[in-house]
Structure formats: C-alpha cells, structure tokens
KELUMTOR-309924 format. One line per 8 residues: number of its first residue (from 1); their letters; for each residue x, y, z of N, C-alpha, C. Coordinates in Angstrom, 3 decimals, padded with zeros to 6 digits, always signed. Layout:
# residues N
NUM) A) X,Y,Z,X,Y,Z,X,Y,Z  ...
***
This chain:
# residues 277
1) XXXXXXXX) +031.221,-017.257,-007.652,+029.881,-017.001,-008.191,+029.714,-017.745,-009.518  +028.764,-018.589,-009.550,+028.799,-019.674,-010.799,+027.568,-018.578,-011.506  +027.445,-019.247,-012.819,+026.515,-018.235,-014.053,+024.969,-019.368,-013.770  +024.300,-018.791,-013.159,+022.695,-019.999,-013.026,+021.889,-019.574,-014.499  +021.904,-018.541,-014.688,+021.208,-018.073,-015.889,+021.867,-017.233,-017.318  +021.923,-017.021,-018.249,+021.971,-016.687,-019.430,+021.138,-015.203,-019.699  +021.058,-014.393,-019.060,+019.832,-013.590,-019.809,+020.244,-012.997,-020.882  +021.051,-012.372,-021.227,+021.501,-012.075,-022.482,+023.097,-011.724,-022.246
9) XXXXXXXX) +023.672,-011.092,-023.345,+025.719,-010.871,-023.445,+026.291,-009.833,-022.428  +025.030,-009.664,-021.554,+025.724,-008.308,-020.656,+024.869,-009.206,-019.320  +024.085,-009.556,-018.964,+023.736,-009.446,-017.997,+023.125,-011.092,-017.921  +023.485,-011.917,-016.272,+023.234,-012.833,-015.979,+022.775,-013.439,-014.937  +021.900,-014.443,-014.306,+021.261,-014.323,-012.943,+022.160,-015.842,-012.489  +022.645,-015.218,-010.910,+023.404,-015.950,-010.146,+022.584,-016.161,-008.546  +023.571,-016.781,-008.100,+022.716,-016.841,-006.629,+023.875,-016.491,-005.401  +023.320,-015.811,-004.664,+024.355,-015.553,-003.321,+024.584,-016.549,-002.540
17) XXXXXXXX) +024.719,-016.513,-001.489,+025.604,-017.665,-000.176,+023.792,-017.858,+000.414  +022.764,-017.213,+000.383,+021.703,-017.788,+000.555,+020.851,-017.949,-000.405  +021.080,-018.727,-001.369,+020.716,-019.253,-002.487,+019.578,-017.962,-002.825  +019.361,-016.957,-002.486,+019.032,-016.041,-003.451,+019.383,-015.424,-004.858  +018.180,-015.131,-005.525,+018.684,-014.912,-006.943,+019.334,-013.510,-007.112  +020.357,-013.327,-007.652,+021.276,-012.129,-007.602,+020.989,-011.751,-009.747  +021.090,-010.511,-009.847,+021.073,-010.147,-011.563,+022.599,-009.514,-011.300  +023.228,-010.129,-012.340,+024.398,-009.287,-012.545,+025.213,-009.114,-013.839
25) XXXXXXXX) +025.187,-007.895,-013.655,+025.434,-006.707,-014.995,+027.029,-006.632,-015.224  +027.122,-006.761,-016.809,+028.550,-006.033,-017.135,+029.001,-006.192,-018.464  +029.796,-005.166,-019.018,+029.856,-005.966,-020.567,+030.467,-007.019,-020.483  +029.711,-007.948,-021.678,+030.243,-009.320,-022.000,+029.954,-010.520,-020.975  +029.404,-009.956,-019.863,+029.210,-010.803,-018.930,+028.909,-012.028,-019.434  +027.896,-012.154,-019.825,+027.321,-013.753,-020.980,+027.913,-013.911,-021.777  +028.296,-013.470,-022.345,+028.754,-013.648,-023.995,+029.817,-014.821,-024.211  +029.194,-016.026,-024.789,+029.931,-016.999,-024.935,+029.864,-017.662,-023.484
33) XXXXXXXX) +029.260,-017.596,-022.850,+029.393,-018.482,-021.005,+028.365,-019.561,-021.360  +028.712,-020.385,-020.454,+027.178,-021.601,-020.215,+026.897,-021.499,-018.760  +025.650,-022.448,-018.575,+025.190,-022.131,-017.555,+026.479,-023.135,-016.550  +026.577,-022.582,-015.088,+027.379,-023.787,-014.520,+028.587,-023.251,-014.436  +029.584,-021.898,-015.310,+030.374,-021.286,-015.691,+030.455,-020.576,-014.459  +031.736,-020.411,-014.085,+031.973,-018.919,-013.025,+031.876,-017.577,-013.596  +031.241,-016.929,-012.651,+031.486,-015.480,-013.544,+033.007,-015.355,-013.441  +033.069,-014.163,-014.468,+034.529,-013.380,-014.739,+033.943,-012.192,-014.051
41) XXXXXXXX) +034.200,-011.855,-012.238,+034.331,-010.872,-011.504,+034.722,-009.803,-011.981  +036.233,-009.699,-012.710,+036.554,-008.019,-013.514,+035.406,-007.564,-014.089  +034.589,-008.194,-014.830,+033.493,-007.758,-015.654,+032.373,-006.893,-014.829  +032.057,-007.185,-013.826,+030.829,-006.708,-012.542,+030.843,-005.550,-012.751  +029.711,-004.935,-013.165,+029.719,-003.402,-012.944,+028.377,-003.592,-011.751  +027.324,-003.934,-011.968,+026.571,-004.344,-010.701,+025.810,-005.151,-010.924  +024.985,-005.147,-009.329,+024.734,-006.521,-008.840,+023.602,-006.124,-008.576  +022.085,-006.751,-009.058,+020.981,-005.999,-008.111,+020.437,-006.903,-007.613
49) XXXXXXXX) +019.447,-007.022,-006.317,+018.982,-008.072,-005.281,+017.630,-007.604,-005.406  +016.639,-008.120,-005.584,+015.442,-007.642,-005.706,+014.554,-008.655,-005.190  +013.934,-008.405,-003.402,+013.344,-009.573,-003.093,+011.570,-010.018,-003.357  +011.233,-009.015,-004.386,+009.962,-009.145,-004.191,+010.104,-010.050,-005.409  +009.253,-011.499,-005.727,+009.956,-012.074,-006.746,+008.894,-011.797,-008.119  +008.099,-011.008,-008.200,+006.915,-010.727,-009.020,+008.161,-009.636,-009.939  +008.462,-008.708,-009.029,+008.947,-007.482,-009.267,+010.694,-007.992,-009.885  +011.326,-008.648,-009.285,+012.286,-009.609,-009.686,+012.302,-010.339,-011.126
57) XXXXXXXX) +010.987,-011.318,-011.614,+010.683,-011.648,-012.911,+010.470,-010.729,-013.868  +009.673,-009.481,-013.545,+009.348,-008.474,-014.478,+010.541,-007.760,-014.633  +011.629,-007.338,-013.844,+013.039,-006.725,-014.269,+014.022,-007.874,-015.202  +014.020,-008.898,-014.865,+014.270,-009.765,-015.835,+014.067,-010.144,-017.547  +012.340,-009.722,-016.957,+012.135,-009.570,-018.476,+012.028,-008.174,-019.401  +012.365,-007.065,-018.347,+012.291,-005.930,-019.228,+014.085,-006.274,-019.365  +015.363,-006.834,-018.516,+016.659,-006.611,-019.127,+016.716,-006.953,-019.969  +016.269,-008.068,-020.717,+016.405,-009.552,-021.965,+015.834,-008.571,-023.334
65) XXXXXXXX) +015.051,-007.201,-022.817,+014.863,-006.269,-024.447,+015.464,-004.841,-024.516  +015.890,-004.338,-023.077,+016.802,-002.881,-023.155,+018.691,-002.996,-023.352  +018.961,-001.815,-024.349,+019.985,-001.446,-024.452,+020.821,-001.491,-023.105  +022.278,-002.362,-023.325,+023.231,-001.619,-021.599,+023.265,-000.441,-021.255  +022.989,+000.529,-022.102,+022.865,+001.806,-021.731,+022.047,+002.339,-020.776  +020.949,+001.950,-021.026,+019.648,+002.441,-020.574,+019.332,+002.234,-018.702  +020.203,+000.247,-019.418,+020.369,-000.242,-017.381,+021.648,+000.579,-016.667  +022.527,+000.854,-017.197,+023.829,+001.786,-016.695,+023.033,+003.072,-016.451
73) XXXXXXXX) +022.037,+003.786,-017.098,+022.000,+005.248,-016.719,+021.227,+005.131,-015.753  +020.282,+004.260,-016.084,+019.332,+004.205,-014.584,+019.958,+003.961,-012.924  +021.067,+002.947,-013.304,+021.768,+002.398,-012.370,+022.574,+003.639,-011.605  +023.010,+004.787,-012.683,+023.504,+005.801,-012.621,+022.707,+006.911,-011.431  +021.317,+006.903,-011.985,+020.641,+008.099,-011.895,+020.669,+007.625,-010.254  +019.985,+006.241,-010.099,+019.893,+006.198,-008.683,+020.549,+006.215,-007.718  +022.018,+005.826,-008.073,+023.051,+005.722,-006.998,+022.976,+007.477,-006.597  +022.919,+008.072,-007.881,+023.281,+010.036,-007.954,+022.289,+010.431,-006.441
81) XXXXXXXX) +020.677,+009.738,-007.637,+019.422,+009.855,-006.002,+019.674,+009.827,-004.682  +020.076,+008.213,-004.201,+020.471,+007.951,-003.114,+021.655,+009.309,-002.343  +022.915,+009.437,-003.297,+023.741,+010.340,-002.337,+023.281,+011.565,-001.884  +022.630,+012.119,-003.392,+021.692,+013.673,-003.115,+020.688,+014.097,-002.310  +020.248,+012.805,-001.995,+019.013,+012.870,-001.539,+019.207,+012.546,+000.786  +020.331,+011.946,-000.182,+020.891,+011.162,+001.349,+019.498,+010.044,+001.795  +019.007,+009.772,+000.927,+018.070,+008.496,+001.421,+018.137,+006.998,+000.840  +017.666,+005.744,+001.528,+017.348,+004.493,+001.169,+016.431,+005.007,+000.106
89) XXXXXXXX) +016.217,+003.983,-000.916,+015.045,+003.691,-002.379,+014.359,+002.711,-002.494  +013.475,+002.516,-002.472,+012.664,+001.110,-002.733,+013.454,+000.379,-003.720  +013.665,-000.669,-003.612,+014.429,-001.427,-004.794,+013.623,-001.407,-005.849  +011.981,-001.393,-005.859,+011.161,-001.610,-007.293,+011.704,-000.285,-007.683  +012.424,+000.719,-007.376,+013.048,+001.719,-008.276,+013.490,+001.283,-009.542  +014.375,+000.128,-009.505,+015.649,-000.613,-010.726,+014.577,-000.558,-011.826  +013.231,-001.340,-011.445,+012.661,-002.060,-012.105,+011.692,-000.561,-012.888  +011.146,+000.365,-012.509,+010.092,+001.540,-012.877,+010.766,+002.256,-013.368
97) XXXXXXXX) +012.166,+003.215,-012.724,+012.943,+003.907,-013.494,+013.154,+003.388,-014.792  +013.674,+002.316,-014.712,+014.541,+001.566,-015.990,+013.351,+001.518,-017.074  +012.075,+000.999,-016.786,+011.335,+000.919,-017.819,+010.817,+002.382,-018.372  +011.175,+003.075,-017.679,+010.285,+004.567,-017.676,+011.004,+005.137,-019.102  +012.490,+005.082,-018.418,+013.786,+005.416,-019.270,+013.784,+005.274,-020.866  +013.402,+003.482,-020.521,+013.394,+003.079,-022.200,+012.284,+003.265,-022.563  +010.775,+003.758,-022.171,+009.959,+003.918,-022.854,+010.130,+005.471,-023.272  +010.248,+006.369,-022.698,+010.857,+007.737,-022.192,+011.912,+008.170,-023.762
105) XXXXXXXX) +013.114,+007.244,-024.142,+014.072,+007.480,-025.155,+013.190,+007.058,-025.984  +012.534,+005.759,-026.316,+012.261,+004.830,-027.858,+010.572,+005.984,-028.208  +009.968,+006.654,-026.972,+009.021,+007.538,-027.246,+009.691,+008.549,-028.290  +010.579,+009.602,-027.419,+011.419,+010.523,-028.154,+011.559,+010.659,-029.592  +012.385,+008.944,-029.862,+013.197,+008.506,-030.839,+011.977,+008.838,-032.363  +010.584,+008.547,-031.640,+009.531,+008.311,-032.602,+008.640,+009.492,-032.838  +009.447,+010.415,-032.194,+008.541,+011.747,-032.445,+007.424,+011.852,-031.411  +007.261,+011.087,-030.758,+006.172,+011.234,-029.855,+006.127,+012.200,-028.337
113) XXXXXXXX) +005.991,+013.457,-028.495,+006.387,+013.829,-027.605,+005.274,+014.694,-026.535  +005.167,+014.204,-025.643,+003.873,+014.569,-024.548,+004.557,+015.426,-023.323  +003.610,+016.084,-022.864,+004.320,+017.044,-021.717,+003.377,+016.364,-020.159  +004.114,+017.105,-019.332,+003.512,+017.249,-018.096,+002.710,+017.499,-017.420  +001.033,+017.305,-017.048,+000.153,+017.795,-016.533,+000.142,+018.844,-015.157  +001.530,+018.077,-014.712,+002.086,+018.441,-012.963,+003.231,+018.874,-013.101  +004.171,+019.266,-013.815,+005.232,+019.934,-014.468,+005.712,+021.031,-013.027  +004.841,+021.829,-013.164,+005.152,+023.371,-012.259,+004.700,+022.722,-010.631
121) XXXXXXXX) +003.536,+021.612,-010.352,+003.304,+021.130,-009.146,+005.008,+020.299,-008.488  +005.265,+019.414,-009.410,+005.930,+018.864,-009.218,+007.374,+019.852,-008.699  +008.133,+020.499,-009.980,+008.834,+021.645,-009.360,+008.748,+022.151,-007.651  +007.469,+022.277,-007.935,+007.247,+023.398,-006.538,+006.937,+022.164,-004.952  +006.543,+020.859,-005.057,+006.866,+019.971,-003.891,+007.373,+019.260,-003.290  +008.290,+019.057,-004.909,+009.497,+017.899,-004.613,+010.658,+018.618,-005.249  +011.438,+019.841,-005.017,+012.067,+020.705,-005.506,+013.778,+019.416,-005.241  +013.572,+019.120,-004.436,+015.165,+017.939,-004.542,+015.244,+016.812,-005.614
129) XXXXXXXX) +014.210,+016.554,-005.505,+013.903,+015.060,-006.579,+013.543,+015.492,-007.760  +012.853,+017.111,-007.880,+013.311,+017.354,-009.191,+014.822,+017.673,-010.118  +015.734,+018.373,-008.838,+016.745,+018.430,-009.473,+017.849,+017.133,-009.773  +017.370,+016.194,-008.862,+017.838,+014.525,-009.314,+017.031,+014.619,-010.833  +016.180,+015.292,-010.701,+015.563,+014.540,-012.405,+016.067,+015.269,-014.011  +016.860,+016.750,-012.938,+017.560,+017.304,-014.266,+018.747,+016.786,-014.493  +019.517,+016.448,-013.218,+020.566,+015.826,-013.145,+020.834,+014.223,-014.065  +019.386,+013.931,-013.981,+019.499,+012.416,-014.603,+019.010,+012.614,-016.488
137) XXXXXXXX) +018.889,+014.163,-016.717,+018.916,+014.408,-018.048,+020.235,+014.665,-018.423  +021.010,+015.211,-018.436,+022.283,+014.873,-018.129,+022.752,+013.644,-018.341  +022.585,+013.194,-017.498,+023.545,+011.937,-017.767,+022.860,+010.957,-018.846  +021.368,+011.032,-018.963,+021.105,+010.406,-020.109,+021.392,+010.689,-021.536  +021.806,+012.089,-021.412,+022.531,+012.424,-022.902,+023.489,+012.759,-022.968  +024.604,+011.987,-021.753,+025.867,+011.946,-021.934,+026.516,+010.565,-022.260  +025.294,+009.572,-022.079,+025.254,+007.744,-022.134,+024.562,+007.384,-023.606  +023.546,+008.003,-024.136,+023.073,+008.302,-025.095,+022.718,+009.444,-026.076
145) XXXXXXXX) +023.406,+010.308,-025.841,+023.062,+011.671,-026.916,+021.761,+011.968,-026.997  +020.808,+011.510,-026.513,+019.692,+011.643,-026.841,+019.814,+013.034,-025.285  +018.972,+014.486,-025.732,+018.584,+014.846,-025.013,+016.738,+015.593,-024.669  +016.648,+014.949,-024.042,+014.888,+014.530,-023.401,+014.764,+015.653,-023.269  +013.397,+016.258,-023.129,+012.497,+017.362,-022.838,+012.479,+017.530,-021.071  +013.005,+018.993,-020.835,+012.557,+018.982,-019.369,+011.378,+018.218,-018.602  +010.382,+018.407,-019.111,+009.141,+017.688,-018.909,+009.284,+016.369,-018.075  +010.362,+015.699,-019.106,+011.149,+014.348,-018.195,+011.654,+014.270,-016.975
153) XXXXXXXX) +011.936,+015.196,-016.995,+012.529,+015.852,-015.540,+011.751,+015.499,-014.367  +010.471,+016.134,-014.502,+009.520,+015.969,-013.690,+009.158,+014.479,-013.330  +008.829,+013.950,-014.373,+008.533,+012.663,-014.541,+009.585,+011.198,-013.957  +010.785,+011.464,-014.106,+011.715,+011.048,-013.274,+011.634,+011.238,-011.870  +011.380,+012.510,-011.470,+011.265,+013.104,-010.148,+010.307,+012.182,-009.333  +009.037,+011.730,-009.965,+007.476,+011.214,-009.696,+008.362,+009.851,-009.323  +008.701,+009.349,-009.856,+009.671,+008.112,-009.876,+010.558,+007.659,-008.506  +011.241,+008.468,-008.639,+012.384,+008.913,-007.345,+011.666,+009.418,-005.639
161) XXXXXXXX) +010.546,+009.502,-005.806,+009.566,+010.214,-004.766,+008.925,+008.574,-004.477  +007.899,+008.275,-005.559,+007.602,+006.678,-005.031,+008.482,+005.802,-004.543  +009.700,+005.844,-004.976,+010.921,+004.860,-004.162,+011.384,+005.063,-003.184  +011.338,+006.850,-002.613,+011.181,+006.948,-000.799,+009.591,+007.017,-000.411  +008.779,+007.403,-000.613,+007.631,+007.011,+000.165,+007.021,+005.364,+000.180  +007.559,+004.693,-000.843,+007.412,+002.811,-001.461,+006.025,+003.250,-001.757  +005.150,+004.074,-002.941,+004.114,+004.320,-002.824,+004.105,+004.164,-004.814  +002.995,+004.010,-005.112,+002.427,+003.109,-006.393,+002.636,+004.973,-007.455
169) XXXXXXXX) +002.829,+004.727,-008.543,+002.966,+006.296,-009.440,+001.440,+006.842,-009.218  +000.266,+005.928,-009.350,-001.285,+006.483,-009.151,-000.978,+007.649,-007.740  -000.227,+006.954,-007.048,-000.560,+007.770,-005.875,-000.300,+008.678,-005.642  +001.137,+008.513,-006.163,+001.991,+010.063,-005.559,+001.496,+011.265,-007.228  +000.800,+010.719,-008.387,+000.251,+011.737,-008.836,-000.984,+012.019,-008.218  -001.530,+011.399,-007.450,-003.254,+011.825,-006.555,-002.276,+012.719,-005.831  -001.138,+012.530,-004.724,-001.121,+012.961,-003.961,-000.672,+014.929,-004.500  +000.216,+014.883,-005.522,+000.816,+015.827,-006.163,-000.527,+016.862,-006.486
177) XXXXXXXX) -001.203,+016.085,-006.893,-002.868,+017.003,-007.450,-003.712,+017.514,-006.373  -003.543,+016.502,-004.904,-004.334,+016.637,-003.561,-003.275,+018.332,-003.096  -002.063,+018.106,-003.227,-001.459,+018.902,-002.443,-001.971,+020.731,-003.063  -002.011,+020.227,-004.721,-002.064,+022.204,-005.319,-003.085,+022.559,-005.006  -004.749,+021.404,-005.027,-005.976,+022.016,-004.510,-005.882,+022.292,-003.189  -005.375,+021.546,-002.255,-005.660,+022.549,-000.970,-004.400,+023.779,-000.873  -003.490,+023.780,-001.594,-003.004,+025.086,-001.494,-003.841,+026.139,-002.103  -004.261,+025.884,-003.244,-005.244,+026.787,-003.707,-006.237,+027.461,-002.842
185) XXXXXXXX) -006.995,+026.338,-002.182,-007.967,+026.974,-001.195,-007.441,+028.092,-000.045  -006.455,+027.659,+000.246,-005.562,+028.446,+001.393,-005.015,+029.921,+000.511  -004.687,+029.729,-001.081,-003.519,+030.587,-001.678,-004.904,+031.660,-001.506  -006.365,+031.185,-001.656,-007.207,+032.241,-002.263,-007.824,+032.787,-001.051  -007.462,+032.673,-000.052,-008.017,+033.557,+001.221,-006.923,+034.178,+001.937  -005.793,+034.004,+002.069,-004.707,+034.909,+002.687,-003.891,+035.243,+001.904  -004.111,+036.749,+002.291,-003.527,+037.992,+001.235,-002.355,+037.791,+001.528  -001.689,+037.470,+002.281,-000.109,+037.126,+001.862,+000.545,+036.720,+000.886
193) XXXXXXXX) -000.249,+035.319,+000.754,-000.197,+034.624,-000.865,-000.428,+034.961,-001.907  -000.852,+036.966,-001.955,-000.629,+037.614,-003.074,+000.638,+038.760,-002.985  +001.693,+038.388,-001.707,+002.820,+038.966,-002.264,+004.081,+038.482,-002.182  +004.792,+039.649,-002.528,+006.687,+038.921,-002.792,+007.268,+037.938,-001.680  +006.396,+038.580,-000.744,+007.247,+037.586,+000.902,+006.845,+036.166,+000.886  +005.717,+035.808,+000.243,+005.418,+034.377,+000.479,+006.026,+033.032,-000.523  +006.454,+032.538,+000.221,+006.762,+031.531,-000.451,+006.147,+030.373,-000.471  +005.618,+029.853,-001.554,+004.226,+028.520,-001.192,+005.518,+027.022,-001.183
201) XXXXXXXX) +006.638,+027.151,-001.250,+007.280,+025.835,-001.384,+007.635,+025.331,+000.197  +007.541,+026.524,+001.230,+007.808,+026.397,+002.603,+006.190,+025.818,+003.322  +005.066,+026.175,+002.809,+004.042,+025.607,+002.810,+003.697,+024.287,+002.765  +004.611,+024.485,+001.427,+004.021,+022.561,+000.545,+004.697,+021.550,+001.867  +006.022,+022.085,+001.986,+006.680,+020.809,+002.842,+005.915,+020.907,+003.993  +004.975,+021.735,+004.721,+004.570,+020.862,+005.996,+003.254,+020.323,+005.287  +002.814,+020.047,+003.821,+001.787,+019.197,+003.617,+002.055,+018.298,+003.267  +003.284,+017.948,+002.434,+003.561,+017.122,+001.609,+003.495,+015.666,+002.491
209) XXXXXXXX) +003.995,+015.507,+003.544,+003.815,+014.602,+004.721,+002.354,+014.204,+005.431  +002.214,+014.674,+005.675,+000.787,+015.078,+005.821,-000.153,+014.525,+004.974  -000.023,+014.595,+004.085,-001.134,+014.416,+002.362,-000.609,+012.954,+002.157  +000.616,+012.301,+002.164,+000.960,+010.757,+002.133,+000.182,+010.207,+003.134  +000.340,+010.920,+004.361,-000.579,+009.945,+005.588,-001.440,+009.812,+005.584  -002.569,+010.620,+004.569,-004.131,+010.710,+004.694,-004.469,+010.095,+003.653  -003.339,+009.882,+002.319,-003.556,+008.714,+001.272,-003.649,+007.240,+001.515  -002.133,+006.864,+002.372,-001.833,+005.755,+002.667,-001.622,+004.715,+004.092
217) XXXXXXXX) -001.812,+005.756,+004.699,-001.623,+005.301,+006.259,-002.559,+005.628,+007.043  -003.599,+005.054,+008.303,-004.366,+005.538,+008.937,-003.899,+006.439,+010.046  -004.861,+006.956,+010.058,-004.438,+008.142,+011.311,-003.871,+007.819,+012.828  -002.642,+008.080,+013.337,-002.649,+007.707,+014.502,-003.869,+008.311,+015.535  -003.371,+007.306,+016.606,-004.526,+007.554,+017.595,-003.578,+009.022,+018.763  -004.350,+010.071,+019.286,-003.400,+010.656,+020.067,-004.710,+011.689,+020.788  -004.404,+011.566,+021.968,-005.322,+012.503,+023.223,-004.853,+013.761,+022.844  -003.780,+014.347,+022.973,-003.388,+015.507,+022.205,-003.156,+016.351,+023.757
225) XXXXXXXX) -002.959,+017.807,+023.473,-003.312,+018.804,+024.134,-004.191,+019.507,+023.968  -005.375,+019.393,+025.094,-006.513,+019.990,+024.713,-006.624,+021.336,+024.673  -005.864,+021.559,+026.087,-005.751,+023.096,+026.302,-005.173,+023.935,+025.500  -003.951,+023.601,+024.500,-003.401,+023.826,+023.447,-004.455,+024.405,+022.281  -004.863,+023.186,+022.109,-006.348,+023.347,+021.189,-007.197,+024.106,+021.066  -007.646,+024.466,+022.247,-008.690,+025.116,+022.768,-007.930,+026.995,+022.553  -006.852,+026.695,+022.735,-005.851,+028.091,+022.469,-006.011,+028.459,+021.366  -005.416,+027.173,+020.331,-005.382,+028.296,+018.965,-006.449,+028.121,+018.527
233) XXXXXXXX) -007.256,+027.157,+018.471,-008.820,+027.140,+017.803,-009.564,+029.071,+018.540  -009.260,+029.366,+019.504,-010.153,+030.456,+019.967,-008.731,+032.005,+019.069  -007.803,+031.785,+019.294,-006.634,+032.962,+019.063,-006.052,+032.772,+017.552  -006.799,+031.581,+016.834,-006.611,+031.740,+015.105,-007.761,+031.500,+014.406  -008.745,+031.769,+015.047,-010.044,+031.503,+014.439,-009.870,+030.924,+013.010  -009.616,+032.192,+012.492,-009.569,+032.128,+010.794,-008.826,+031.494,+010.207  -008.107,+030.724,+010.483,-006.909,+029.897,+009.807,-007.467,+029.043,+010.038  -008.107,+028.697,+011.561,-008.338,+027.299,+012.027,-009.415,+026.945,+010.747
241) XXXXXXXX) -010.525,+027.955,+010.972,-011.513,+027.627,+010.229,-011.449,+027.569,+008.352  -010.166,+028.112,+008.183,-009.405,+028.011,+006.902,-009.000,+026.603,+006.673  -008.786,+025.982,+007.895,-008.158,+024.427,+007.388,-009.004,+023.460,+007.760  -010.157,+024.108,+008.490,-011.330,+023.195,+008.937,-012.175,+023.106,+006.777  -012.035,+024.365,+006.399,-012.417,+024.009,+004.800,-011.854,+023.032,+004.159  -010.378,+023.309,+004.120,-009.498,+022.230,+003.476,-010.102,+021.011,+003.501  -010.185,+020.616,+004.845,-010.454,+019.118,+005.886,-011.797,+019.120,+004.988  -012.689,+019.765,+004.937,-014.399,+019.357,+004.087,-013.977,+019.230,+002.991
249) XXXXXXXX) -012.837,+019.514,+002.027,-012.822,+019.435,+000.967,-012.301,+018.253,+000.482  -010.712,+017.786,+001.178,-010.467,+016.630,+001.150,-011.250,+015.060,+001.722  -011.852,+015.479,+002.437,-013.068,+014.613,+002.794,-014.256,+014.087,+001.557  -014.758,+015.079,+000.901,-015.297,+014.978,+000.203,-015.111,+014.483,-001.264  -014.014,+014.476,-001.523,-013.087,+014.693,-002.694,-012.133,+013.062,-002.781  -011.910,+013.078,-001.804,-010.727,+012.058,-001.250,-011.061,+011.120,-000.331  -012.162,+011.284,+000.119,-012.439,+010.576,+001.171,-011.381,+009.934,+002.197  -010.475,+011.038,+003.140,-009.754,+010.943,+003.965,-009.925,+011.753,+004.683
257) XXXXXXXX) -009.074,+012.054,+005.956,-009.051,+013.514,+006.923,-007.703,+013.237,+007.576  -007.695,+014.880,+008.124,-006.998,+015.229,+009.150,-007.473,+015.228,+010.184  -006.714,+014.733,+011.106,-007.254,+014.085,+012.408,-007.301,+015.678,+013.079  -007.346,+016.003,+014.545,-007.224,+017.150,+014.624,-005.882,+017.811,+015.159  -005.243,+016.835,+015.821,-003.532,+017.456,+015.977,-003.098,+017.822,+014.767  -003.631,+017.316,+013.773,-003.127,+017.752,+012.538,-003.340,+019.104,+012.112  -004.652,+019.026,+012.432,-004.965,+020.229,+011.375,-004.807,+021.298,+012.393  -004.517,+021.671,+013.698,-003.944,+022.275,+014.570,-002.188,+022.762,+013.987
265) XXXXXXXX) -002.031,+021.762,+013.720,-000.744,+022.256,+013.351,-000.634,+022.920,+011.926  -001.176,+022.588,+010.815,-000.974,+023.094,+010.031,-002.050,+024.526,+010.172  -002.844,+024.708,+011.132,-003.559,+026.154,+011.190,-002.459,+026.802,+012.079  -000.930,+026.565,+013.105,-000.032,+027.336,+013.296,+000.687,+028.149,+011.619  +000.690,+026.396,+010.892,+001.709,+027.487,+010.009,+001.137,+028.600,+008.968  +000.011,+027.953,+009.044,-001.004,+029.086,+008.081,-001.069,+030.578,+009.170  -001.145,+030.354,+009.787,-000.578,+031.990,+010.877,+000.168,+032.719,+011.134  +001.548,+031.774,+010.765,+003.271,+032.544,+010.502,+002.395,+033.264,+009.218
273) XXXXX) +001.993,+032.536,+008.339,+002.154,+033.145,+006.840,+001.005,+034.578,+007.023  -000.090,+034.391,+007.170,-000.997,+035.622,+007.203,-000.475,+036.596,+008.293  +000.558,+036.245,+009.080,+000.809,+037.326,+010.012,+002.080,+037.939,+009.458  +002.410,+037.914,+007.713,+003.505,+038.185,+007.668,+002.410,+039.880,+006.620  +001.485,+039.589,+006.776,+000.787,+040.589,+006.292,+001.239,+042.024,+006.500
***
C-alpha cells in the first residue's frame, strides 16, 4: 500500500487493488512520509472505503480539522452499533457521526448547551439505538473525559437509525414526530392506553416501519384479501375506523397514506390492545 495522499500525521489516502480511494487511519501514519512512500502497516488502526465520492471529499475534509480522538470514538461507537444492533450501516455514518461528535464536544467545551425536542420520543421508538447512544457516552468520556449530556444520547441514536434506514436526519426527525402524533390520536381513544398493562413501545414497533414507508418509499401494489377485509373492517369497527382517522390525519399533514393492507393490519394490533380492557 503506497501513501497517494498526506492528509495530516495520523491519517492518509491510499488506493486499493481497484484503484479506489481508501482513508487510512493511525498514529503517526503521515508524520514525516511523502507521497509515493509505503505505508507502515503496524500503524493501521483503520481503513474506511467510502464510495459515494461527494460524501468521500467531505470526510476528508472534516479529518484534515478533528482531533484522533474524535475519529477513534466514532470509529468505536459504530463498530459497538453494528455488533449490538446486529446490522449493516450506511457508510455516510463515518462521515455524520464523526461530525456530529466534534460539533457535539467543541459545543459542550463552550458552554453551549441545548437539549432534545424528541428526547422521550426517541427513547420510546428506537429503544436499541438509544442504548448504542448511552453506550457511545461512555466511551466518549473514556477517549476524552469530556462527559456529554444524556440528551446526546438521543441525538446519536437519530444518527445510528439514518445509517440503517440510509435516510437523511430531516427525515427520520419528521418520521420520529409523525410516529408520537398518530400514537397520540390512538393513546386518546382507547382506554387501555390509560393503564398499567399497556405498553406504547410494543405499538411504536409495528409503526415505526410503516411510517418510513409512507415517508420514503411508495406503496406496494397488492390485491390483498378481501374477504379478510371485509372481516375485520365489519368485527373491529372501531379500531378500523380509529386508524381510518390516523390515515386523514397523516394525509393531511404529510401528505402520504396507508394503503389498505396496511391499515388492516395495524387496526388488528390496535384490537389486541383495547381488548386487553
């Protein structure tokens, strides 16, 4: 592996066996090299491949002004993501985490400190990717002493969620805000959802899917079961017509829908819950 680039004393851009551009991290990596130089392999702590090349230049130029720290914890947090989560990450992860991070500490550092609008939403829909996000407080103030406001937590989480859905931060906070109003509508008509037995986080997950597809993906096409249909639309009236509201609301609001296999299904699970009455 020869040194093609210089970016700064830790980190340098090389090319693989298909002349792709490779970034690779480590102390001292640069320090004192020219271009044309082999790397010193012992040094490699990692290697990142990033093929979108927009997204590629802009990680480049946020490495050439952040601390090694900052690229190690991130590098950290995500590998943690990936195992915990047991999922693939969008690679623009390297590039959003990392900047989040250092804006996230040098905010801190300056007294500037802002909270969460979606704090308790977030908690309650992405309950895994939030605890990747306490987990990655932790390790950021075990790499830097600095220890961040839970709040961050969340905000990491938002992060870690766009890199499995590959979806833009605008979105997955629309989607986070789409998901509490139609629980709301649902929380305020079935009396279940005013006691100890209900749990709204068993809820969220059959929307949370659901609410990405009606943001970002068009509706599949599907004949369905009619007779099915025709079943619970007549034997759940009230649920049906509970999520037939939802559907006017997000329509109106969002300008999307639930097709109707959809909203069939989510008027089953709204029926476990009011029948726990």
């Amino acid at each position: 592996m020869k040194i093609d680039k210089i970016i700064n004393n830790n980190i340098i851009s090389s090319k693989d066996v298909d002349n792709s551009e490779l970034i690779v991290m480590g102390c001292g990596l640069g320090f004192g090299k020219k271009v044309g130089q082999s790397v010193d392999e012992t040094k490699i702590e990692k290697i990142f491949k990033l093929d979108n090349k927009d997204s590629l230049k802009r990680f480049k130029e946020l490495l050439k002004k952040l601390p090694l720290e900052y690229i190690q914890v991130s590098d950290e947090i995500i590998s943690y993501a990936k195992g915990a989560l047991g999922k693939e990450l969008n690679e623009n992860v390297y590039l959003t985490l990392t900047d989040h991070i250092g804006f996230a500490i040098d905010r801190f550092k300056e007294g500037m400190i802002f909270g969460n609008a979606l704090f308790e939403e977030i908690k309650m829909f992405y309950p895994n990717e939030y605890t990747v996000g306490c987990h990655a407080l932790y390790l950021i103030e075990k790499k830097t002493g600095i220890r961040l406001l839970d709040e961050e937590a969340a905000s990491i989480a938002i992060h870690i969620v766009n890199a499995e859905f590959n979806s833009a931060v605008g979105v997955t906070f629309m989607l986070t805000q789409m998901l509490r109003e139609m629980m709301e509508i649902i929380e305020q008509e079935i009396p279940t959802c005013k006691t100890e037995s209900y749990q709204p986080d068993k809820l969220a997950i059959n929307f949370k899917y659901l609410v990405h597809r009606m943001l970002t993906e068009q509706p599949e096409q599907s004949k369905g079961d009619e007779v099915l249909y025709d079943f619970v639309r007549t034997h759940c009236k009230r649920e049906y017509e509970l999520i037939r509201k939802v559907n006017d609301f997000i329509k109106d609001k969002y300008d999307c829908f639930m097709t109707e296999e959809e909203s069939i299904y989510l008027t089953l699970n709204v029926k476990r819950i009011s029948d726990l009455v």
